[in-house]
C-alpha positions as CSV (number, residue, x, y, z in Angstrom):
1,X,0.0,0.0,0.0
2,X,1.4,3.6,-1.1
3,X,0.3,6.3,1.1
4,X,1.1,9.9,1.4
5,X,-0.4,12.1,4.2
6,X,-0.9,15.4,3.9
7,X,-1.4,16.2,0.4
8,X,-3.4,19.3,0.8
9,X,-4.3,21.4,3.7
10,X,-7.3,24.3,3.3
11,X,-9.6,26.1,5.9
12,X,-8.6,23.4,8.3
13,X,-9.5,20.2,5.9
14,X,-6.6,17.8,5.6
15,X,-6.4,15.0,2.6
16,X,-4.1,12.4,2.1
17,X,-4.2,9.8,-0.8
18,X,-3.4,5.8,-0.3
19,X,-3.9,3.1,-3.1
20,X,-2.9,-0.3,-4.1
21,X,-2.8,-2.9,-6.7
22,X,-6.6,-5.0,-6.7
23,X,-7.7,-7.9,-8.8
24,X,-11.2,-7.8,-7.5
25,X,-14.1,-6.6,-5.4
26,X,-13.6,-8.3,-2.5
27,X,-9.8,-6.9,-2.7
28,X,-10.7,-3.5,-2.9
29,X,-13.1,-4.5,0.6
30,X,-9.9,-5.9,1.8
31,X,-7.8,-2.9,1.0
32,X,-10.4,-0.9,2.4
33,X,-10.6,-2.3,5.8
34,X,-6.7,-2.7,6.3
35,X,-7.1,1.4,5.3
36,X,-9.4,1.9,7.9
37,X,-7.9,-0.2,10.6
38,X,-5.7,2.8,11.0
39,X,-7.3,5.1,13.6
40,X,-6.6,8.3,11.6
41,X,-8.5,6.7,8.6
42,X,-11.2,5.3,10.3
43,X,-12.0,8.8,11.7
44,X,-11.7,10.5,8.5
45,X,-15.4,12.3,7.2
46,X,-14.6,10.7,3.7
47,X,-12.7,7.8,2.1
48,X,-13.6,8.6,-1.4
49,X,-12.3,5.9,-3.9
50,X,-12.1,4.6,-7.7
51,X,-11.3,1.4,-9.3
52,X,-11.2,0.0,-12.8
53,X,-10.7,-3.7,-12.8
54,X,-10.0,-5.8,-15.5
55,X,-13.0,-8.1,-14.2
56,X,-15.7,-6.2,-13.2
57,X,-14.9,-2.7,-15.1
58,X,-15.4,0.6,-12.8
59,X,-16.2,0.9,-9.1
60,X,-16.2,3.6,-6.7
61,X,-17.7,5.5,-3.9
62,X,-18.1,9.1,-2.7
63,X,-18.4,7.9,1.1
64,X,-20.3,10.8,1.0
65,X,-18.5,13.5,-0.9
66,X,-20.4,13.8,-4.1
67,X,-18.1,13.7,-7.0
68,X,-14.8,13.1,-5.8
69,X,-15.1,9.5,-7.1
70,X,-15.8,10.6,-10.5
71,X,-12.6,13.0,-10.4
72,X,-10.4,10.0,-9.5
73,X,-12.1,7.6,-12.2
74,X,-11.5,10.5,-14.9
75,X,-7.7,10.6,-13.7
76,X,-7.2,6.7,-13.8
77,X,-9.2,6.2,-17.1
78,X,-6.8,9.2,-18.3
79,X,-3.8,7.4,-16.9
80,X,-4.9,3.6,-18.2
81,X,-4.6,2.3,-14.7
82,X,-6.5,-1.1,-14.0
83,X,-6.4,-3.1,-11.1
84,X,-5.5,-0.7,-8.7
85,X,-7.6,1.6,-5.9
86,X,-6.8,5.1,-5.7
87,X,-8.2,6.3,-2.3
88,X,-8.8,10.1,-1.3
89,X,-9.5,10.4,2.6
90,X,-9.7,14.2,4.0
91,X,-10.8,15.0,7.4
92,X,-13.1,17.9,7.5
93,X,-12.4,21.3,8.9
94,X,-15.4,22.8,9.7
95,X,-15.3,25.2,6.9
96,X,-17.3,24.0,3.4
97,X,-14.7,24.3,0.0
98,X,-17.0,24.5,-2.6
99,X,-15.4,23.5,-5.9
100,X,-12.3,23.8,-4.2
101,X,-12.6,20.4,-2.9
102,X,-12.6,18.9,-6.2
103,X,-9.1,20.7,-7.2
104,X,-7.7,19.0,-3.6
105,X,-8.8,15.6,-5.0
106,X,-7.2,16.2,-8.5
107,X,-4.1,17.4,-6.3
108,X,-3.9,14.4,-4.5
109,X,-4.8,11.7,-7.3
110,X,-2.1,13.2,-9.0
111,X,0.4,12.9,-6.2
112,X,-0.2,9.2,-6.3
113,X,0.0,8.8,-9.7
114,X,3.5,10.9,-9.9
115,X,4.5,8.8,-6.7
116,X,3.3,5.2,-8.8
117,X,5.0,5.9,-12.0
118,X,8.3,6.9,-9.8
């Protein structure tokens, strides 16, 4: 699992961005629950995440922040990725971002993908 922690700091939200290689639903579940076995994560207001697998084609999930799943499936689509998770997690502030939020999840997909390709 490739993590970096914080990506992007704004009006007191933090993201970070984690990901891994996945054959299948049930590893992306796995993935998932080692993810949020960490305190931090388990705590964070979202765990946004995408997925295009070779098997099943595209899965994701806001985990309740609406279209940050699609702005990570546009950025792995873009990048041919398959078989691999891209998580977003941030950890709300107090203060709403607007579209801004969306720019930090674009920010932090693309941190991973720089990180991946090395």
């Amino acid at each position: 699992m490739l993590q970096i922690l914080n990506v992007v700091s704004d009006k007191g939200s933090r993201y970070a961005v984690s990901g891994a290689p996945v054959h299948s639903k049930a590893d992306i579940d796995a993935f998932l629950k080692t993810l949020k076995s960490n305190k931090k994560f388990a705590k964070a207001t979202h765990n946004s995440w995408a997925a295009i697998l070779t098997t099943e084609g595209q899965l994701r999930h806001d985990d309740g922040e609406s279209g940050a799943a699609a702005a990570i499936l546009r950025m792995i689509e873009r990048e041919g990725l398959t078989d691999h998770i891209i998580t977003v997690t941030r950890w709300y502030g107090g203060t709403h971002l607007g579209g801004d939020r969306f720019r930090h999840v674009t920010t932090c997909t693309r941190a991973y993908l720089n990180a991946l390709s090395g």
